[in-house]
N, C-alpha and C positions, 0 to 999 in steps of 0.2 A: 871739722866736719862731723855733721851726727851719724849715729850709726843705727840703722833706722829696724836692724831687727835685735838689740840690746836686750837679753835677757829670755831671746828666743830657745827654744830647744827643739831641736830639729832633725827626724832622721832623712837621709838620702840614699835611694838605693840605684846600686850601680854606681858607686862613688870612688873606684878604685881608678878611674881611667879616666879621658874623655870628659863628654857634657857634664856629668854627675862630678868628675873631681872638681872642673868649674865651680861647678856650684856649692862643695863642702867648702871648698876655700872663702867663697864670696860671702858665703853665710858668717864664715869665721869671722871675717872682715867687717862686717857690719855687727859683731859683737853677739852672733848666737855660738850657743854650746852645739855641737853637730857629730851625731853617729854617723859614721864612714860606715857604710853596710857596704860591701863587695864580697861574693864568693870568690874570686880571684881567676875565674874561665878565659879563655881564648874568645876570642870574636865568634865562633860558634855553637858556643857554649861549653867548651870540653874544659874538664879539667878544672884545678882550684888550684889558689895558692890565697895564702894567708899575707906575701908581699905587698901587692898596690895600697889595703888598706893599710895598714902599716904606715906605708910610706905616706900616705893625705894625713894621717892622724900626725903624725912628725911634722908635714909641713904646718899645720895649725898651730904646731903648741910652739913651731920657731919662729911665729909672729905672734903670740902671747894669747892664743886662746886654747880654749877647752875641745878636746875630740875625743872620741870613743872608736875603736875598728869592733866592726862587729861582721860573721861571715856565714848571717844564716842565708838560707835559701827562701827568698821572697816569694817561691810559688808553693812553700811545703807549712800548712795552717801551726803545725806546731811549734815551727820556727819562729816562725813571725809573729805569733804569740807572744815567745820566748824573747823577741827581741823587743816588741814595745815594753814588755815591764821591766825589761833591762835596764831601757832607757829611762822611765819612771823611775826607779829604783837608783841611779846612778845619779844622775841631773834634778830628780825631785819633778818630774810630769812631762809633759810634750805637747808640742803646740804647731808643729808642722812634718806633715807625711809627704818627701819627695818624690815620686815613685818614677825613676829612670831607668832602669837595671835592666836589660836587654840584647836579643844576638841577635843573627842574620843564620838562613839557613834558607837561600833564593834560590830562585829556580822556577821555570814557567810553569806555568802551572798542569799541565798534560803531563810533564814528567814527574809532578810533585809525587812524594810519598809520606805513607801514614805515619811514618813517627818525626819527619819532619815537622806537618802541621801538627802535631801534639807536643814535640818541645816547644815550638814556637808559639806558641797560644799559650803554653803552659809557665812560660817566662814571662810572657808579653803579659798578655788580660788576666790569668790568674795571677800572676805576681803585684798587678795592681790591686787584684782583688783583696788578696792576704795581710799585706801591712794594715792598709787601710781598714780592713774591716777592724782587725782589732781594735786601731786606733780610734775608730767612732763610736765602739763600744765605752770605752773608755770617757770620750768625751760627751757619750748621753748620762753615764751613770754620774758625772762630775754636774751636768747640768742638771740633772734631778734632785742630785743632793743640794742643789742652789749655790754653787759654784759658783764664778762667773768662768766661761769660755769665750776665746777668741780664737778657735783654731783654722787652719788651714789642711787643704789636699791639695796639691799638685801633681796632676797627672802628663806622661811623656806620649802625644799622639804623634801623627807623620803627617807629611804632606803624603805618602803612599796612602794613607788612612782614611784622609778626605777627600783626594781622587783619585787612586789608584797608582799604582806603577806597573809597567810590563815586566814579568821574573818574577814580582814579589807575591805575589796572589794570596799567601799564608799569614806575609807580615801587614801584607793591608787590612787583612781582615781585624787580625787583629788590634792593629792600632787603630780600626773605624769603630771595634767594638769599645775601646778603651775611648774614645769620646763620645759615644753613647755614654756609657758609664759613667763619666764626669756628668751629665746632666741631670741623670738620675741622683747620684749624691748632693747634688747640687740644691734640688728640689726637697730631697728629705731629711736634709743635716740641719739646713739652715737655721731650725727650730730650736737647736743645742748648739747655737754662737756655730755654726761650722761653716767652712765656705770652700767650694770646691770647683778649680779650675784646670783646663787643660791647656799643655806648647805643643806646636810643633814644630821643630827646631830646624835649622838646616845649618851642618858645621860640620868641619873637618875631624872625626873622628874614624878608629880602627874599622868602623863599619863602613864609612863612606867613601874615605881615600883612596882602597882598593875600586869603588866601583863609578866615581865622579873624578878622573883622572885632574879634571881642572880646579882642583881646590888646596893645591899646594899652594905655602905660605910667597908671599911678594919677597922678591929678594930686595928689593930699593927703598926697603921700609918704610910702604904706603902702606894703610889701613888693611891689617887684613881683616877683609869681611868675613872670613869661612873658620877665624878662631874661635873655637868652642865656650871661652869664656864671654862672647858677646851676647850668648844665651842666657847666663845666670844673673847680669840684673834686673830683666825680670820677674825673673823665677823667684830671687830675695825681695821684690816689693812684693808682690802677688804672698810670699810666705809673713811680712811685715803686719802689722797691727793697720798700716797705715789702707790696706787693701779691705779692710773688712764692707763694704759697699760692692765689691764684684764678685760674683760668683756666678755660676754658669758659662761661664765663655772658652772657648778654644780660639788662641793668639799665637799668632803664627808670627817666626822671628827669626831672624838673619842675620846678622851684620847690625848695621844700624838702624834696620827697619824692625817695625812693632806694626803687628795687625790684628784683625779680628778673622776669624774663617765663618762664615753666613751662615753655613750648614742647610741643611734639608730644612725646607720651607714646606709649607703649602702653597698650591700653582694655579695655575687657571682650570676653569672645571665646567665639565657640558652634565647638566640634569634635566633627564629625559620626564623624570616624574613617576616611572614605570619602568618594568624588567625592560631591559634592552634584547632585543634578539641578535644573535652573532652574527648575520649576514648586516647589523648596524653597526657594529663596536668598529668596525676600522676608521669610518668617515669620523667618530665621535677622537677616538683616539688622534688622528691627523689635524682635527682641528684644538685637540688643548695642546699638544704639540710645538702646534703652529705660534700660540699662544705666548711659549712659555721659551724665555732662555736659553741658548745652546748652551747644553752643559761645558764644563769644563774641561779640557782633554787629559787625560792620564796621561800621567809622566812617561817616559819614552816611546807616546807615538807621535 
């Protein structure tokens, strides 16, 4: 069987646990070299250990490939710095940015508090923002010296992110800004061989177990749909040579299913020709309304 990311070099963050271990391993397996990035946190972010990564980087090299732990902090610029040239410097360049690494910190949103939404955002959308920038920096200056690139981004969005959830109000923001974000890289990398795509996942991990009671494993070993490794094949063709024709999309993925998420459109549209006076706007409003879609309903109503 070919192995279809052979000679890839790949960082993954949040790869001590969960989706992100999936996926260091899957990478391994199809023959890329892969940085284990995990600060080593609890599900809400507290705390470090130098363990989990450790322990991915060991499972790689007991199935004959190349791994690196590395434990910087994905939302801190000079970490992340610090760890794309690591990786350069270690493996000799890099050719795909996983960006996973992420907590839970829920709560309705009336009792939210400020430094809740500030770690949560600050893991979430700035931790996407941090590797990656590096890493594009990198691969414009490759593609100006006349290089050739074929890089990737992969970014981790939610189904909270594209329709919300009830409780999460902080983490959807931020995983709906974090595919925003993919589009816009999407649009401006393209130009230096880059292609950038977003998942949003749904699988049995330390975030969701506690709050999706029904995603324990089948005891009568039927397919479990909700194993976290059903996300990373994916994730490694999207990061493969073989994906370089897709970019822009957010793919929403389950179990056995693979999708696209539509995202915000433009809709139906009433033009008056002229300023609208406000005793007009309700009938105008009711009628593209009327027009258009019932949106989707957010998760737990």
């Amino acid at each position: 069987m070919s192995k279809i990311c052979e000679g890839r070099i790949v960082i993954v963050t949040g790869a001590g646990r969960g989706i992100g271990r999936a996926h260091a391993l899957e990478f391994a397996r199809q023959g890329a070299r892969v940085v284990v990035n995990d600060l080593g946190g609890e599900a809400d972010g507290q705390g470090s250990s130098s363990g989990p990564a450790d322990e991915v980087v060991e499972e790689i090299r007991a199935i004959g490939g190349e791994a690196l732990a590395n434990r910087a902090d994905v939302a801190d610029w000079e970490q992340t710095k610090a760890l794309v040239a690591e990786t350069i410097e270690t493996f000799g360049g890099l050719d795909v940015v996983v960006n996973n690494a992420g907590f839970l910190r829920d709560r309705m949103f009336v009792s939210a508090e400020e430094d809740e939404f500030d770690a949560v955002m600050r893991v979430h959308l700035k931790g996407h923002f941090c590797t990656s920038r590096h890493a594009a920096e990198y691969w414009r200056n490759q593609s100006k010296a006349g290089q050739p690139v074929d890089a990737r981004i992969i970014n981790t969005s939610s189904g909270a992110g594209l329709q919300g959830a009830v409780g999460q109000s902080v983490y959807s923001a931020a995983k709906g800004g974090i595919a925003s974000l993919t589009l816009v890289q999407a649009a401006e990398l393209g130009r230096y061989g880059v292609t950038a795509n977003a998942i949003a996942p749904a699988a049995r991990t330390r975030m969701t177990e506690a709050i999706f009671t029904d995603m324990a494993a089948p005891e009568d070993g039927a397919f479990d749909a909700n194993d976290p490794a059903n996300v990373s094949p994916l994730v490694t063709w999207l990061g493969s040579k073989e994906s370089r024709d897709v970019t822009g999309r957010v793919f929403e993925v389950k179990g056995g299913l693979i999708g696209t998420s539509d995202g915000w459109r433009d809709g139906p549209t009433v033009d008056k020709g002229a300023r609208w006076e406000p005793d007009e706007v309700g009938a105008a409003v009711h009628e593209v309304i009327e027009k258009s879609p019932v949106p989707q309903k957010v998760f737990g109503t």
